[in-house]
N, C-alpha and C positions, 0 to 999 in steps of 0.2 A: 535391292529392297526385298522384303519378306512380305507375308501377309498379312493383310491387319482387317478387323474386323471390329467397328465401334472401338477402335482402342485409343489414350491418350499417351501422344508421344510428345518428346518436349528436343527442340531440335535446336543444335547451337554454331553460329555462323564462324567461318573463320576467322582467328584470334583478331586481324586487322579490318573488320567489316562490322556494320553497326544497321541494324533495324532504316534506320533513315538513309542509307546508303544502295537499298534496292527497290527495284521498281516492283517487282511481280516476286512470285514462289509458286515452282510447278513443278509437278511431279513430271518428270523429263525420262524420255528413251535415249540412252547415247547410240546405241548399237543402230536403232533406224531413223535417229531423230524426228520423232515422232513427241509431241506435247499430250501426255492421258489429263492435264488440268488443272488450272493453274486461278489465284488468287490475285490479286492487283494489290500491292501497297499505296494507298493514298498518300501524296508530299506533304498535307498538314497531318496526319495521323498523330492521333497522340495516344502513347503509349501508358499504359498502367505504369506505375510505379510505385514504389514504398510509401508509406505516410508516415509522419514523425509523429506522436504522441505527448503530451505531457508528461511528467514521471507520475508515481503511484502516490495518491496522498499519504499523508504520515499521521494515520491516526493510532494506531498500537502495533507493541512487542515489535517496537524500535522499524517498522519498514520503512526503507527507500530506495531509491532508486536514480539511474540518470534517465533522460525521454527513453519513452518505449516506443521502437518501432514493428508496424506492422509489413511486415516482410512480403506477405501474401495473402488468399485467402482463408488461410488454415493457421498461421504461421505469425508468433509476436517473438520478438527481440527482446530483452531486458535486460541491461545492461549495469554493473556496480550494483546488482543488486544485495539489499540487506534486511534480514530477519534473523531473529533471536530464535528461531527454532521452537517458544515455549509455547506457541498456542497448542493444546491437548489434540484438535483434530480439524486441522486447517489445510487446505487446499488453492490453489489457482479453482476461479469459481468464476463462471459467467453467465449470462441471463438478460433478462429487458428488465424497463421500469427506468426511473430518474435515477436510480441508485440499487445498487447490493439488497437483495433479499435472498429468503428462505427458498425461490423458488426456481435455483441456479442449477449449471451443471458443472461437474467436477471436471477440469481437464489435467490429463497425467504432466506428470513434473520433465524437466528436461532428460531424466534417464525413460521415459516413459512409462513412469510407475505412479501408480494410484495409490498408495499410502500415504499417511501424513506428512506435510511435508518438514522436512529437516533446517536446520540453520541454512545462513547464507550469509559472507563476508565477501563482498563486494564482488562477488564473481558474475559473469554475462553469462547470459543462457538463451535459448529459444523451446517456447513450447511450443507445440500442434493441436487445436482444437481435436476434439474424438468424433468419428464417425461419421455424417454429411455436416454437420455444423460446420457453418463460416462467419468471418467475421460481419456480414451483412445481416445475419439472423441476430447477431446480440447489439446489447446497448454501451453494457459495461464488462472490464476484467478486474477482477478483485481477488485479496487474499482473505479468504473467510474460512473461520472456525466454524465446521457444523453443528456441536455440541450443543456451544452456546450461543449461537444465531448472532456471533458479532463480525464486524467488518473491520479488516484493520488499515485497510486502504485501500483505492481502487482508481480506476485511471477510464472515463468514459469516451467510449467508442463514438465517431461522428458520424453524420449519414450520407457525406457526397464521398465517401471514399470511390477510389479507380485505382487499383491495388491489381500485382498482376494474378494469375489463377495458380492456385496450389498444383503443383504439374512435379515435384518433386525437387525442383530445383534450390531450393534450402536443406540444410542436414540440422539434425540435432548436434550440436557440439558437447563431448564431453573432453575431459583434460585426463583421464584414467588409463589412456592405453600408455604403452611402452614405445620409450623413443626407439625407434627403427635406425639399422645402421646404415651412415650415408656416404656414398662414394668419392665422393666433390670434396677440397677443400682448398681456402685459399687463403694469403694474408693479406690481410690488409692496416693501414694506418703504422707504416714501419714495423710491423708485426705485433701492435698490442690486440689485434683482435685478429680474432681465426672464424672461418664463414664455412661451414659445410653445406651440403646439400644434395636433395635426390627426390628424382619425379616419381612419385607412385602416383599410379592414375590419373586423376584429373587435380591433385592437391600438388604444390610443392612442399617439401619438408625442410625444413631449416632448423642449422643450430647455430646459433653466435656464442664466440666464447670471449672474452676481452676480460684483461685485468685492467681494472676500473673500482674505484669506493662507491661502499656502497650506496651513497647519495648522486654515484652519478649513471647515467644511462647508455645503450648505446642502438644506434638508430641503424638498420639498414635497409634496400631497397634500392627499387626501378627509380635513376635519376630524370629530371622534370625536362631533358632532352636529349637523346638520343646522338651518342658524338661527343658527347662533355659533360664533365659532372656540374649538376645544374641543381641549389636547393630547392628553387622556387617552379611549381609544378610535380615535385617529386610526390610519391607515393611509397613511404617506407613503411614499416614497421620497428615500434622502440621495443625495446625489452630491460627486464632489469631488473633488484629486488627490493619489495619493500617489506623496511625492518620492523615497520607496527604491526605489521599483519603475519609477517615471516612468510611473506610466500612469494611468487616469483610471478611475472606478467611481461605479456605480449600483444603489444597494442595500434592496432591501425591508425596510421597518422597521413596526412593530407598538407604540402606546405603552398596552400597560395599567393605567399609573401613570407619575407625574413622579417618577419615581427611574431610580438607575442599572440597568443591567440587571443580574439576577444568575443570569439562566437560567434563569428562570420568568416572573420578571417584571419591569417597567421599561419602559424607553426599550431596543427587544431588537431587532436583525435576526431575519427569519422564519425561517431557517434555523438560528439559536441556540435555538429554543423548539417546534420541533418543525413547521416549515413550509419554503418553500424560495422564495427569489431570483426573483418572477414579472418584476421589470425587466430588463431585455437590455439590456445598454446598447451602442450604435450607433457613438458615437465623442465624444472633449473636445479642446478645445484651450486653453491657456494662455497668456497675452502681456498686457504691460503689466499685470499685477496683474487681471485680469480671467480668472475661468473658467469655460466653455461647457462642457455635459456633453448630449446627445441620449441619449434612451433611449425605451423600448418598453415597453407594460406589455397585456395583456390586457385587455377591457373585463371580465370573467367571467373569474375561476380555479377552481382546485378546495379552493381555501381559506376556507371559511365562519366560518372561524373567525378567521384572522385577516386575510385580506383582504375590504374592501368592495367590492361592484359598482360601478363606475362606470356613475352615468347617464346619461343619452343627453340628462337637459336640464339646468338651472341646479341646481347644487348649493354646499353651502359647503368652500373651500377652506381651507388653512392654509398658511405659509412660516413658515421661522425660517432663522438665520445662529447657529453654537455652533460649538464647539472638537472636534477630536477627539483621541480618546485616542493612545496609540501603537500599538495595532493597528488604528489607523484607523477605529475607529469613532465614532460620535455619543456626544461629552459634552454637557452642558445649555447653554441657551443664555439668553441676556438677555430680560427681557419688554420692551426696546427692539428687539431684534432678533427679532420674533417678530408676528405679525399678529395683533391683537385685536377685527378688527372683521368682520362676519356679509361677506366677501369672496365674491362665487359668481359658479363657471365654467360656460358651457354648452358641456362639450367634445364635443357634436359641431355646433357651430360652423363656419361659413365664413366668412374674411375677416373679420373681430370682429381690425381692429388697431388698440391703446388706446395706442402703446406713443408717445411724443410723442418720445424722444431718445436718445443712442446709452450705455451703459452705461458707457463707456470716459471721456464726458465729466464725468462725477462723479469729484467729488476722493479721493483714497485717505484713509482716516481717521486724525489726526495722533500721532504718540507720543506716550504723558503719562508722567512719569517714575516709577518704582513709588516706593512707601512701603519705608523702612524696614525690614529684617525684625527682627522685635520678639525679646526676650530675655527670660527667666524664669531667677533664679540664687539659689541661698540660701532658697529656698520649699518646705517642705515638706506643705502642704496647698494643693492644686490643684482646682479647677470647671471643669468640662470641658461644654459646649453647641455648640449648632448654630446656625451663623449661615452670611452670604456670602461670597463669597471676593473680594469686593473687586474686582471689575471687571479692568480693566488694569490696576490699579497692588498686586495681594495676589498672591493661592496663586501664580496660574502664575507671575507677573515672579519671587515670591521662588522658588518651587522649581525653574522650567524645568520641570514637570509640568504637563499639563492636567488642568482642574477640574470637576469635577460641578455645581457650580454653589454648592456648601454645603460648608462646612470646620469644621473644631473652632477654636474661641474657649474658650482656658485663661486663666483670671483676667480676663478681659473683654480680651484681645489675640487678633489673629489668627495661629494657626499660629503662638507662637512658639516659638524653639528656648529647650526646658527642658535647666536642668544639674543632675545631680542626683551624687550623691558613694556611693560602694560602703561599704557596710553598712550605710547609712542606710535609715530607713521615708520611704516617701512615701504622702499620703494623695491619691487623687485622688475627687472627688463627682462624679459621671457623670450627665449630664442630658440623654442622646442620646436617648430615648425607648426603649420596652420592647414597643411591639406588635406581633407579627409577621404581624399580616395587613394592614400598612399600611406596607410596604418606604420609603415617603418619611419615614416618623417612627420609623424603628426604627433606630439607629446604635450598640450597644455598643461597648464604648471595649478598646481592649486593646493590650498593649506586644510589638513584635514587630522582628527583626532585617529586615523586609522594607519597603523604602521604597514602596511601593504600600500593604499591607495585604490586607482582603477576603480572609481565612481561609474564612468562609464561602464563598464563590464557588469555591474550589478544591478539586479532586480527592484522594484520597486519596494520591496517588503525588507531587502539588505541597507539600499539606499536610507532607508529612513532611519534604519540604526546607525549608520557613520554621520558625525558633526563637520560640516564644513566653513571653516573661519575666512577662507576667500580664493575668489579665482572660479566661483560655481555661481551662476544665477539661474530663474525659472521665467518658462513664457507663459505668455498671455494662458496655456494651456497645462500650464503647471508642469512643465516637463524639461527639465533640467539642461546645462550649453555649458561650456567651459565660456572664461572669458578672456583668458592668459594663454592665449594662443598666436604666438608671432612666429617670424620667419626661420627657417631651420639653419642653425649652425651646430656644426660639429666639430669635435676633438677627433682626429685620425689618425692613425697609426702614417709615420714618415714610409716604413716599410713593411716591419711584421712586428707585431708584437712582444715588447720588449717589460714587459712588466717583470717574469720570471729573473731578469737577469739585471735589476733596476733594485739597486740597494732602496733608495730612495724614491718616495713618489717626486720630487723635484728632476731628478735623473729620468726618469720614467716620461716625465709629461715634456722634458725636452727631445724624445723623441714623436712625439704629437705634431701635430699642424691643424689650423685652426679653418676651415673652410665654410660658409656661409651661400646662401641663397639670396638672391635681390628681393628687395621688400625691407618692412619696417620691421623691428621688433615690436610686441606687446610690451604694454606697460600696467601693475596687478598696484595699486598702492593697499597695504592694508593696515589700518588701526587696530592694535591689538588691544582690548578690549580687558577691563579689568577682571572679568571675571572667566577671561580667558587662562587654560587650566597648564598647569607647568611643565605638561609635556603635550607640541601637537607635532605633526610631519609635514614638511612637503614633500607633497606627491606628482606623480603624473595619471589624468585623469583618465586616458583610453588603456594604458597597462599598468600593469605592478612591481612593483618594487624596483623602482628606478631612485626613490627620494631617503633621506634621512630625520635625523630628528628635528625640530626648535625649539629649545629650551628657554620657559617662561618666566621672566623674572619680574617684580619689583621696579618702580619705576626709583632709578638710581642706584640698583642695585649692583647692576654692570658696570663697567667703564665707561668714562663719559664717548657719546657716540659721536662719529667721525665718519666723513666722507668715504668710500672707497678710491682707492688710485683708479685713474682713467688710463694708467700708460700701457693697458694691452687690453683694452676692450676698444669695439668697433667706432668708428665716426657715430655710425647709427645709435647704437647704445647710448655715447660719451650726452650727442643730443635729446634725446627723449629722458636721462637722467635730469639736466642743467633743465628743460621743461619742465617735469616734472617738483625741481626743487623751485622755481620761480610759482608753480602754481601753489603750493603748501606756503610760500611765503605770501602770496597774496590772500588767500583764505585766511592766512593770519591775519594779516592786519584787515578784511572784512570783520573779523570777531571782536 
């Protein structure tokens, strides 16, 4: 050690050691063992952390944003941030009071400049309060025009924050330098993607290059254990381009289950779950069907929870290739396109290049032509489960929606479009599973005017724009419950998935096997209602785009309606249908 004098040093344990893992901290003599003084950690200590924020309101020149987080006490995160660039002389502006006034101060932009600030299409940023100011001295952070003393949005500051102390351990992220050349390379996923990499200082640098379309992603990173490629637990980062914006993105991702995300949990970016964006990404380029993405990640964040340390020696990695949704995020991916085998990187590595050939010289992979979109007419008793989505040739080909990976199968077809006729009963037996601490096997079924779905997932102020026709009710507290939630049965692949190579979904779904959980299935009866409108969905109500259409017709306008076959649905089913049709026939004749 040196000498120090009033000075503030910021001190980091090693990579496999954690604050709650030691007793004391003391300035220690090796040479005479001798203790100059030392500190006690207290076993319940609690530790400052980040605070998640609301996003920025959307009152003008188009701002918003995802939650802002407060990183420290100097220091805010702002993540897909967006602004039109036109207010004349608009700033990051903070201050007290219940709201934005005249009487704020200017904080410089993420390059650290005090001039007006310019556009913004979705990009993350982090500013630094200027000079002693922290965030316990303001109330609010806002985007304000000084000119004309207006507010275009602003996001207020709470006052129990416990945020840790600005000591330097944040960076300003920009994406303007030049990718650095890296030593490391490796293949992976039978060589459609190529992984470089190299330690500079305390950041790893990474390039992924994989030919992939552009609608699809590719994920890599620290697998969720150590010895085997593990998705659940993992800590990767996606990357990829998107073509509305034309620009290219690198984004921290968290999978604490193989489900969709729903804002708690799933396949979730960091910054959806209460974390933030520790990738920077550096720069992509795109050509011939092949894309490069460079980015930057920290060896050590301040995320213990959902970022792992990178080690300094051979660890196990993971890659995948999957679809993304339309906000550009990570939908599921194939267990073809995904790495299954105990793969490990030692990134910090010199010269380790594995890489035998150029990415560009692999063939692009060939269209197969989709399957048929299947049809249900004249049925008024329906079985509703969970199965796949059929590869290239189902969900996405027939809907132009990207897929989760698992879709609804009604009467053993995939996603097809049901016709059902106004005033009629429909019965539907719902076998999406019922557990709600296991997001991959809980799928409630329910009819809605929204071609996505995932009621659950939405806000109170979303919620009240989608129409729900059935399978949704409210409590005593007005707060919304699926009511088509029965036991989980599945459609599963007999070995691997055989869609690509499945002329036919018939051919396809006989390689399937139907597997089921004890318990009942749900049972949803719904009256379709005359002025029920000639297109609605079923969905599934905790994720999206699992369901397809129902096409509303005219009572007699269909074929006259008929039983469905019993001869490959469950005992369980077969019973709570013949139920169900005993109870409709007794109500009749009450009428």
């Amino acid at each position: 050690m040196g000498y120090y004098k009033n000075a503030d040093i910021l001190l980091k344990l090693p990579y496999n050691m954690r604050v709650r893992d030691i007793k004391y901290l003391s300035v220690w003599c090796q040479r005479f063992t001798v203790n100059f003084g030392q500190v006690n950690i207290p076993a319940n200590l609690k530790i400052p952390s980040v605070r998640v924020l609301p996003e920025f309101s959307r009152l003008a020149h188009n701002l918003r944003s995802d939650n802002i987080t407060i990183l420290d006490s100097k220091t805010f995160y702002i993540p897909n941030l967006h602004y039109d660039g036109a207010g004349p002389d608009a700033y990051f502006w903070v201050g007290n009071g219940p709201e934005p006034n005249v009487y704020g101060t200017k904080v410089p932009n993420e390059m650290n400049s005090s001039l007006p600030l310019r556009g913004y299409e979705g990009v993350d940023i982090e500013i630094v309060l200027p000079g002693n100011l922290t965030v316990y001295d303001i109330d609010w952070l806002a985007v304000w025009c000084v000119q004309y003393r207006h507010n275009f949005g602003h996001v207020l500051i709470p006052k129990d924050l416990d945020v840790p102390p600005a000591l330097g351990q944040t960076k300003i992220a920009t994406s303007s330098t030049a990718a650095p050349e890296l030593s490391n390379c490796m293949e992976l996923l039978d060589g459609r993607v190529q992984v470089q990499w190299e330690l500079l200082g305390e950041d790893i640098h990474v390039r992924v290059t994989g030919r992939i379309r552009e609608e699809q992603y590719i994920a890599f990173g620290l697998s969720g254990e150590d010895g085997q490629a593990r998705m659940r637990g993992a800590d990767v980062v996606v990357v990829g381009y998107n073509k509305d914006r034309r620009t290219f993105f690198a984004e921290d991702y968290y999978m604490s289950d193989y489900s969709q995300c729903d804002g708690e949990r799933g396949v979730c970016p960091d910054h959806k779950i209460g974390g933030k964006n520790d990738a920077v990404l550096i720069n992509g380029t795109r050509r011939n069907g092949v894309t490069s993405v460079t980015y930057k990640r920290p060896l050590r964040t301040n995320e213990a929870l959902y970022d792992r340390m990178i080690p300094e020696t051979e660890t196990t990695i993971i890659a995948a290739i999957g679809l993304l949704n339309k906000n550009y995020e990570a939908n599921a991916h194939t267990s073809a396109d995904a790495t299954d085998e105990d793969i490990r990187i030692n990134f910090g590595a010199r010269g380790k290049h594995q890489c035998t050939g150029s990415i560009y010289e692999i063939p692009a992979e060939p269209e197969v032509k989709a399957w048929p979109a299947a049809t249900i007419q004249g049925e008024t008793n329906l079985v509703a489960r969970i199965g796949p989505t059929g590869g290239p040739r189902g969900y996405s080909r027939i809907t132009g929606q990207p897929s989760w990976g698992i879709a609804w199968f009604v009467n053993d077809k995939l996603i097809p479009e049901i016709t059902v006729e106004r005033g009629q009963n429909y019965t539907f037996v719902v076998e999406g599973g019922k557990d709600k601490t296991n997001p991959a096997r809980y799928h409630p079924f329910y009819i809605t005017d929204s071609p996505e779905g995932g009621f659950g997932q939405l806000t109170d102020s979303q919620q009240r724009r989608q129409k729900v026709y059935a399978g949704v009710e409210y409590d005593g507290n007005n707060y919304p419950y699926p009511t088509a939630a029965g036991r989980y049965c599945e459609y599963k692949h007999r070995r691997t998935d055989q869609s690509a190579k499945s002329e036919t979904f018939e051919e396809f779904f006989a390689t399937l096997r139907l597997e089921c959980e004890e318990g009942e299935p749900a049972t949803m009866v719904w009256h379709v209602e005359e002025d029920t409108p000639d297109l609605v969905y079923y969905q599934c109500y905790t994720h999206k785009n699992l369901g397809w259409k129902i096409n509303v017709v005219d009572a007699g306008a269909s074929s006259k309606s008929k039983s469905s076959s019993a001869g490959d649905l469950s005992p369980a089913a077969i019973l709570v249908l013949l139920l169900a049709g005993l109870q409709q026939t007794f109500l009749g004749l009450l009428r």
